[in-house]
C-alpha positions in Angstrom: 25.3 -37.5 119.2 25.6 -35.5 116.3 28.8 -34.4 115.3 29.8 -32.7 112.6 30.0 -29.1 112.1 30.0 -29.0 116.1 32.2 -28.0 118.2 32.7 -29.8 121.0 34.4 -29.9 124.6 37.3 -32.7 126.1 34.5 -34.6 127.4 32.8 -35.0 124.6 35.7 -35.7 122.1 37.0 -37.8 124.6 33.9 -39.8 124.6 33.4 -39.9 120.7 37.0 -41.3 120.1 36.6 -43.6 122.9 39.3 -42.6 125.1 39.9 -40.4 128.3 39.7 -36.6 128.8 43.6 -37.0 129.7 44.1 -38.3 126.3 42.7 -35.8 124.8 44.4 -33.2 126.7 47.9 -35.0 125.9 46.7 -34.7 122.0 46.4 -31.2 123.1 49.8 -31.2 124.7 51.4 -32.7 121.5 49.6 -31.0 119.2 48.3 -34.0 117.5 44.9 -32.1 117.1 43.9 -28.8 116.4 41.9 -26.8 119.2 40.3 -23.2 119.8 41.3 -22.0 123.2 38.1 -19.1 124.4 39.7 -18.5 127.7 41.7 -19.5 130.1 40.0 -22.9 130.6 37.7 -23.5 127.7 39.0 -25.5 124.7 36.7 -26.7 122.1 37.2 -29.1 118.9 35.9 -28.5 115.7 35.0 -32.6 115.0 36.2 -32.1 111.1 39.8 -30.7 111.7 40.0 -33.4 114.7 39.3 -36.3 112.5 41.2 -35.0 109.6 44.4 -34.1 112.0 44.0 -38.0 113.5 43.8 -39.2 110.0 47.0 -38.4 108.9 48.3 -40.8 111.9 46.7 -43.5 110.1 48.6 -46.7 108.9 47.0 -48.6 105.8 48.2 -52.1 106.0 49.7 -53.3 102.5 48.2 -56.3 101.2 51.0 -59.4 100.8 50.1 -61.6 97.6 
């Protein structure tokens, strides 16, 4: 699938970050991600601001010497 610059629907996030269209709609719910509502039940995902939203969720592990 090519992703970016699309935008794309629950199903298909959910599929590209491996987890179920629930979860994605809980990211929804807690706005963890950011989403374009067209109508009363179309959402889409612009791939970009999804991973850059998810990315600040990250933890970096710091090295012990």
């Amino acid at each position: 699938m090519k992703v970016p610059g699309q935008y794309l629907n629950k199903v298909q996030l959910a599929n590209l970050l491996g987890i179920t269209k629930r979860g994605v709609e809980e990211l929804m719910r807690s706005r963890k991600i950011p989403f374009l509502a067209l109508g009363h039940r179309t959402v889409r995902f612009y791939w970009p601001a999804v991973e850059k939203a998810l990315g600040k969720f990250e933890h970096k592990a710091i090295a012990s010497e």
